[in-house]
C-alpha positions as CSV (number, residue, x, y, z in Angstrom):
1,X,107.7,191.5,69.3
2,X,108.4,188.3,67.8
3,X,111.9,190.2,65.9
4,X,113.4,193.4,66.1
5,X,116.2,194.8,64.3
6,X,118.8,197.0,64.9
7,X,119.9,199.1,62.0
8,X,118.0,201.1,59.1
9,X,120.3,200.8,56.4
10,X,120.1,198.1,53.3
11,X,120.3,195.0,55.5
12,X,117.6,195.6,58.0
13,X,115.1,197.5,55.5
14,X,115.2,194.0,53.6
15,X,115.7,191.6,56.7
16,X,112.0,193.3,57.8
17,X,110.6,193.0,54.3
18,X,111.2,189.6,53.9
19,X,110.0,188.5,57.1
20,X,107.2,190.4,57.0
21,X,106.3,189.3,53.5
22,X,106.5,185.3,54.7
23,X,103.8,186.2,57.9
24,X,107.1,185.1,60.0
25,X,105.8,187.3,63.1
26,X,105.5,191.2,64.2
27,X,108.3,192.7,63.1
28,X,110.0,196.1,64.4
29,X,112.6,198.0,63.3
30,X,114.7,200.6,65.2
31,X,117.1,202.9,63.4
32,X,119.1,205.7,65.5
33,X,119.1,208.1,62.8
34,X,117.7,208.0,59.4
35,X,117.7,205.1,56.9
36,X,120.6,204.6,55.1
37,X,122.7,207.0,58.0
38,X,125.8,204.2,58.1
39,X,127.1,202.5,55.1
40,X,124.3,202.5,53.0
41,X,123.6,205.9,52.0
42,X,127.4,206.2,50.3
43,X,127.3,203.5,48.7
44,X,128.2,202.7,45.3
45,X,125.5,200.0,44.9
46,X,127.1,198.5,42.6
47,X,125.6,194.8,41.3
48,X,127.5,192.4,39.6
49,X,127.9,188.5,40.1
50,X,131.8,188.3,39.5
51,X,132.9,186.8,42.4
52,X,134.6,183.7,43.5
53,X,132.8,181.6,45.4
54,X,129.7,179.5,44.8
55,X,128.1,180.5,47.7
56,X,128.7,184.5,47.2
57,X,127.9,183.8,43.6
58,X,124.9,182.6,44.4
59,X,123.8,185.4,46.3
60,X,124.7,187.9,43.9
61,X,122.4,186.9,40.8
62,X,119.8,185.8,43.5
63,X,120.0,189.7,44.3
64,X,120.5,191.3,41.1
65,X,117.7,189.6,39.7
66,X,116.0,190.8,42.6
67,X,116.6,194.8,41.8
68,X,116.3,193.9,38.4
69,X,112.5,193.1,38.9
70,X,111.9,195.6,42.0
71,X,110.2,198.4,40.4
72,X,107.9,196.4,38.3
73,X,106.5,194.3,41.5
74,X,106.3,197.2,43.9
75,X,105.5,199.9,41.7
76,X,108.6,202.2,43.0
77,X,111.6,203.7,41.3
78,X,115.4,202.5,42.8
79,X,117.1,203.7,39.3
80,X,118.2,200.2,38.2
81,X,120.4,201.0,35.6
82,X,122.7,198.4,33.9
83,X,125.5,199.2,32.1
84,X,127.9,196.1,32.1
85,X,130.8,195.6,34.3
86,X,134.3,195.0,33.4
87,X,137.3,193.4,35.8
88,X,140.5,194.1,34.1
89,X,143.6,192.5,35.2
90,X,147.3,191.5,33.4
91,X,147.9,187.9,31.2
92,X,149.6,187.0,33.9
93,X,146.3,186.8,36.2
94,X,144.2,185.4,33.6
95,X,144.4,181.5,34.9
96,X,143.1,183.0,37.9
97,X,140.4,184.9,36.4
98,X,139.5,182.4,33.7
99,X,139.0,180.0,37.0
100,X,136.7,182.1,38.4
101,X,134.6,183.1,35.1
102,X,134.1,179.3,34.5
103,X,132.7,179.0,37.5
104,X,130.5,182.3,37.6
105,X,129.4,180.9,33.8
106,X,128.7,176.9,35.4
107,X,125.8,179.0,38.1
108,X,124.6,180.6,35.0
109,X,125.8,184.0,34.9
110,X,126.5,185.6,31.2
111,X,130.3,186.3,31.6
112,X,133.4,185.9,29.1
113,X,137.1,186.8,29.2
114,X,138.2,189.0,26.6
115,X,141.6,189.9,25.3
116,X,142.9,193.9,24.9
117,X,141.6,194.5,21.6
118,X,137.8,193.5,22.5
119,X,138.2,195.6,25.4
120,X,139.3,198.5,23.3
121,X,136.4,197.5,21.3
122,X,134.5,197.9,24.1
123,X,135.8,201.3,25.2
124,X,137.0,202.8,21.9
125,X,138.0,205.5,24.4
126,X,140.1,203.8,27.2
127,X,144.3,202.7,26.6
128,X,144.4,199.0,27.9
129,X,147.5,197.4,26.7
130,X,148.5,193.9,25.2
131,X,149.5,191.9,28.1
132,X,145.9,192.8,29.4
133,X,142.5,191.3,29.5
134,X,139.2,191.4,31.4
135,X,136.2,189.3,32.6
136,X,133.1,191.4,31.2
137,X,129.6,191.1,33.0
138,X,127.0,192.5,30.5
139,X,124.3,191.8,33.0
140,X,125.8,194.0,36.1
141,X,124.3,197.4,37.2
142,X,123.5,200.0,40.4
143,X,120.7,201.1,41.5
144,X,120.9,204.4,43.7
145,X,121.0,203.8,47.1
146,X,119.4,206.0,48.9
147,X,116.4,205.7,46.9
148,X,116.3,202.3,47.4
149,X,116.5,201.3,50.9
150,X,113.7,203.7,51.4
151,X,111.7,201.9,48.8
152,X,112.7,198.7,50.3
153,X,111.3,200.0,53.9
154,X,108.3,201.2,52.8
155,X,107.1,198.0,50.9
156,X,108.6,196.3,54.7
157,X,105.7,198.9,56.4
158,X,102.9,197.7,53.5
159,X,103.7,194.0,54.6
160,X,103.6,195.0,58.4
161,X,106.7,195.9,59.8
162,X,106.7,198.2,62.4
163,X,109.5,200.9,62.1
164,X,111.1,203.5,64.3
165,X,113.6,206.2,63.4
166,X,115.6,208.5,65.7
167,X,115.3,205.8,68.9
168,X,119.1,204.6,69.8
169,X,119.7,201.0,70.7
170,X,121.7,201.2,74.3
171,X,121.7,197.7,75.4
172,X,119.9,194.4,75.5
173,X,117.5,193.0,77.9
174,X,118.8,189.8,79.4
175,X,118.5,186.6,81.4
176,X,122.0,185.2,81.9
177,X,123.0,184.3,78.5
178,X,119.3,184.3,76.3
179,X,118.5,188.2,75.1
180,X,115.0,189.1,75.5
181,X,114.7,192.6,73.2
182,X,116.3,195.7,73.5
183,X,116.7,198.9,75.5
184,X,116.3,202.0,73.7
185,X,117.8,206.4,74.5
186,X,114.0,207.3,75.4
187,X,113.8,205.0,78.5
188,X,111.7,202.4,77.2
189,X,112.4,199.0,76.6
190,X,111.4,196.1,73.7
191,X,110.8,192.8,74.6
192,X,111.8,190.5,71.4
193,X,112.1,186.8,70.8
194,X,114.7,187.4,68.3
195,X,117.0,190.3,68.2
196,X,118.7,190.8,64.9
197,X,122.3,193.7,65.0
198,X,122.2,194.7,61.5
199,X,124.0,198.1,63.3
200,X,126.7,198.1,60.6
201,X,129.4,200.3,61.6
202,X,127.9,200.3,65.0
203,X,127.5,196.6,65.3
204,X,130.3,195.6,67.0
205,X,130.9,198.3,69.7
206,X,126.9,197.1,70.4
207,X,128.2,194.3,70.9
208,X,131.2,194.4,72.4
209,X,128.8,196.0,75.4
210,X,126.6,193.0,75.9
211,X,130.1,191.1,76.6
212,X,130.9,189.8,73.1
213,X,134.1,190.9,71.1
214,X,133.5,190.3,67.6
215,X,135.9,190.7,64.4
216,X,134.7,193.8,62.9
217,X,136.3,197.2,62.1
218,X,135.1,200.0,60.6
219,X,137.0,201.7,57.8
220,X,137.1,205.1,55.9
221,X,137.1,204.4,52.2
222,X,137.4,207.2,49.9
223,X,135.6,208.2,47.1
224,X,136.3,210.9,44.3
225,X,133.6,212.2,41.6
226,X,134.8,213.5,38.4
227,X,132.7,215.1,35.7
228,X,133.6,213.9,32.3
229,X,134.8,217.2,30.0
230,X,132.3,218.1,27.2
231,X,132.4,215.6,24.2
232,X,133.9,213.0,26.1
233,X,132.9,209.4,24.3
234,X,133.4,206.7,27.1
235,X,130.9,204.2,27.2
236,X,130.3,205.2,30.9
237,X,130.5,201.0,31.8
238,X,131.5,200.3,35.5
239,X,135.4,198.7,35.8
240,X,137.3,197.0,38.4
241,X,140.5,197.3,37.2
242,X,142.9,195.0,39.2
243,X,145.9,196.7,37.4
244,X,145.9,199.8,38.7
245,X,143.8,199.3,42.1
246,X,141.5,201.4,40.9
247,X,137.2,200.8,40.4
248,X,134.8,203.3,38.8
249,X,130.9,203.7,37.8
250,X,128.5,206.5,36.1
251,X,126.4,208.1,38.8
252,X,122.8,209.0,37.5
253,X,124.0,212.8,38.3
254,X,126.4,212.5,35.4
255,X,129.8,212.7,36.9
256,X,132.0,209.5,37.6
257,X,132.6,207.9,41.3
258,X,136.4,206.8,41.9
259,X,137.8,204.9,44.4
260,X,140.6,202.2,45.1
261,X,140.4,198.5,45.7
262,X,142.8,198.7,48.5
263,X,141.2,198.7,51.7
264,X,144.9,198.2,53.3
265,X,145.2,202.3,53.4
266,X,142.0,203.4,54.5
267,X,141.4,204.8,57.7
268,X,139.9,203.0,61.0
269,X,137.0,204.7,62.6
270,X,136.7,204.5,66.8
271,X,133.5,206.5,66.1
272,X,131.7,206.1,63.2
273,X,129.1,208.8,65.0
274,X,131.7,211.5,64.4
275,X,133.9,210.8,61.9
276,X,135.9,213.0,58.4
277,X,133.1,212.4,55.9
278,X,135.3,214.5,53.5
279,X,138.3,213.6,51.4
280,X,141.9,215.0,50.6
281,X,143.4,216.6,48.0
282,X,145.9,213.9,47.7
283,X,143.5,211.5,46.9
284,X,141.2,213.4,44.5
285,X,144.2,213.8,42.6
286,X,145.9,210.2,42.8
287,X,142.2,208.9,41.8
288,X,142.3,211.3,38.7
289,X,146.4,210.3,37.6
290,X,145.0,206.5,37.8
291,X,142.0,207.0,36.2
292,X,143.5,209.0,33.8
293,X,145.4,205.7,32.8
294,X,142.5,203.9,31.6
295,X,140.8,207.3,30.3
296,X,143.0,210.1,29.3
297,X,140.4,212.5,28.9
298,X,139.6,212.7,32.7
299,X,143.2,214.2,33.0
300,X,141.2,217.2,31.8
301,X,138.1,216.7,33.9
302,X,136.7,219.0,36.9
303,X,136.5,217.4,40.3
304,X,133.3,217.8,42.6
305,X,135.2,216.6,45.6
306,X,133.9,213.1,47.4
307,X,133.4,212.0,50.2
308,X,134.5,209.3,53.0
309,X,131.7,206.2,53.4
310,X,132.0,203.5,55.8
311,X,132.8,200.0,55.4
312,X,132.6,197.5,58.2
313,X,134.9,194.6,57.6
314,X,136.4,191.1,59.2
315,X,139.6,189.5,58.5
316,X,138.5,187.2,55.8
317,X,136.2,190.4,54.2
318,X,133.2,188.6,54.1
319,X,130.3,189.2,56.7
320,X,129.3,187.7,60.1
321,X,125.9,186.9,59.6
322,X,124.2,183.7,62.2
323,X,123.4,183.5,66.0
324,X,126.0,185.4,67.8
325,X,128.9,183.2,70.1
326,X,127.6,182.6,73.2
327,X,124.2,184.3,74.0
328,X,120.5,183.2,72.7
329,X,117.9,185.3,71.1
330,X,120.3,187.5,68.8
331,X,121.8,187.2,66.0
332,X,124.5,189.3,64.3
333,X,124.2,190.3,60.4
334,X,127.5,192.7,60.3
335,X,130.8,193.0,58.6
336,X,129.9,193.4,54.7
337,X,133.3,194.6,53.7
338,X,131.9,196.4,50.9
339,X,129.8,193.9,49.6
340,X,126.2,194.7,51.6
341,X,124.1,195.8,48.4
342,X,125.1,193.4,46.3
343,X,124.0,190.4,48.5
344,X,121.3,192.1,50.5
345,X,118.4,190.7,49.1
346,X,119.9,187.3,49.3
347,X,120.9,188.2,52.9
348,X,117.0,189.2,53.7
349,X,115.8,186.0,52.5
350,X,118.4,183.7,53.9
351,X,118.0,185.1,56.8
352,X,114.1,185.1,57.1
353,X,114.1,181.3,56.1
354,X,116.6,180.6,59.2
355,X,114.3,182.0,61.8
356,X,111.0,182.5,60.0
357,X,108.8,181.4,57.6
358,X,110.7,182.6,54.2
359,X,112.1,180.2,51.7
360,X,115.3,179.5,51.3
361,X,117.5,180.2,48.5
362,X,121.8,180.7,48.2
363,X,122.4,181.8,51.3
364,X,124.1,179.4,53.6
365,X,124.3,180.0,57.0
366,X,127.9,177.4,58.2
367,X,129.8,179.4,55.2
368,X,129.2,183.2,57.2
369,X,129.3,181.6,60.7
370,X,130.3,184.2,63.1
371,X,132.5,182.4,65.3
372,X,134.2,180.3,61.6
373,X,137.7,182.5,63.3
374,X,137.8,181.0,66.7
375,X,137.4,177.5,64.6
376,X,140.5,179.0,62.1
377,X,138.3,178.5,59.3
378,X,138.3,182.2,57.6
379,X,136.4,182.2,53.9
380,X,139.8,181.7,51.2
381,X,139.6,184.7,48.7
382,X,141.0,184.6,45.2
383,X,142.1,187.9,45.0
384,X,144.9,190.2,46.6
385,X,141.5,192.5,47.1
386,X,139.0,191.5,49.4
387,X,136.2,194.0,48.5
388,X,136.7,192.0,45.2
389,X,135.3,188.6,47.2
């Protein structure tokens, strides 16, 4: 094979779509489990452009516009739904967020800071006091996720892509420092000119094995559903609120997904294979007193539980995405920190013009290097929350 990935979720379903779409080579495609098994499947998918670097701004219209136009080229539903977005934060953050909004509004993305009363113009239903104000996206949306990385792998299977589900990846073939493909749990082994880890939680114990300690973690982030009570009016918009650490969004079922910004808290996972998918009482109920903030009425509202996803993040909580340190023939596309399905059809392209035939567009490879740690040169953040970007 001239490339095969490692990983079904988001990130591999598009890396093998857009390299088979641009005739870069035979393509295949080895997930351990089902698609969307890792972080994927529990994701929030949210898509919005508010972030605060050109480079990662970039990426995110480049991919919302993307999803946006998905189920009119390939003729299959991803429920792209588009509410707006709104990042709330104090007066005393707004330099900071008015900083960022220019520069979001200079790449062309239709943002504007607004003071307390348009926000309670905005959410006639929400308490957002005076010192407050927001950066509102009109343009940001989700998509659901499971739903769409199968979409996204069978268009990948149309354009040629070979795939395999419920083979493990158990080590590399190798000739000193070049990798030559892959060995797999059923004996058999892959040759490959380019081997691409897009394992996500599993990434970097994969790698760690072939003799290469990279920065990744994997964490347990929370995440509560509430169903809003009978005659609730809320808009049902998606928020970041930096005030109380708290983000939430409508899911298509009709309840509300909760979790916190903070990733400081949430668990590390030795084994993402067997790990509490579940979630406590404790934090179903801090989730509902924050939320309950913003919305009053969800002091009042029934919860359906949650359940604990899977993040896989670095120390600057941006991805490692470029050859990896030390060996030929691989590269490493890992360490998302939250922010996977907002940039993955920017990731897919970027990384199918680097070693195939694609064309380029935002992506740029020197700004996700993986070794940018052992040079000290981590991506600066503007926020106290790196999911945030």
């Amino acid at each position: 094979r001239d490339f095969v990935i490692v990983g079904g979720g988001i990130m591999g379903a598009m890396m093998a779509l857009r390299l088979a779409e641009s005739a870069s080579g035979s393509i295949l495609l080895v997930e351990k489990s089902y698609p969307g098994a890792g972080s994927t499947g529990k994701s929030g998918a949210i898509l919005r452009q508010h972030y605060s670097h050109k480079v990662t701004i970039g990426m995110a219209r480049e991919s919302l516009y993307w999803y946006c136009g998905f189920e009119d080229q390939y003729g299959l539903d991803i429920s792209f739904n588009r509410p707006g977005m709104a990042f709330i934060c104090k007066e005393t953050d707004r330099e900071n967020l008015e900083r960022n909004v220019q520069l979001q509004q200079s790449l062309g993305v239709d943002t504007t800071v607004i003071d307390s009363q348009a926000l309670r113009e905005l959410e006639p239903a929400g308490s957002f006091a005076d010192e407050e104000c927001a950066a509102w996206e009109p343009e940001a949306g989700n998509v659901n996720p499971v739903q769409t990385v199968h979409a996204v792998l069978d268009c990948a299977i149309r354009a040629g892509a070979d795939v395999r589900i419920g083979v493990r990846v158990t080590g590399f073939l190798r000739d000193g420092d070049r990798i030559q493909g892959i060995e797999l749990d059923d004996g058999n082994c892959v040759a490959a000119g380019m081997v691409i880890v897009a394992a996500g939680p599993w990434a970097g114990k994969l790698l760690e094995e072939a003799g290469v300690p990279l920065p990744l973690q994997t964490l347990r982030p929370e995440q509560a559903y509430f169903e809003p009570p009978a005659g609730a009016r809320e808009k049902r918009l998606i928020y970041g609120d930096l005030t109380n650490g708290l983000y939430w969004k409508p899911e298509l079922a009709g309840w509300t997904r909760v979790g916190l910004l903070d990733m400081n808290d949430d668990a590390v996972v030795d084994d993402p294979d067997h790990y509490d998918e579940g979630v406590s009482g404790e934090f179903i109920s801090k989730c509902r007193e924050r939320l309950s903030r913003r919305l009053p009425h969800y002091c009042m509202s029934p919860s359906w539980g949650g359940v604990a996803a899977l993040y896989t993040v670095t120390p600057d909580s941006h991805p490692l995405i470029g050859p990896v340190p030390g060996l030929e023939g691989i590269w490493v596309v890992s360490g998302f920190s939250g922010h996977g399905f907002k940039m993955a059809p920017a990731v897919g392209r970027g990384v199918a013009a680097a070693i195939g035939n694609d064309q380029a567009g935002h992506f740029e490879a020197n700004f996700f290097a993986p070794d940018r740690f052992t040079r000290k040169a981590p991506i600066e953040v503007s926020y106290g929350y790196g999911i945030l970007g």
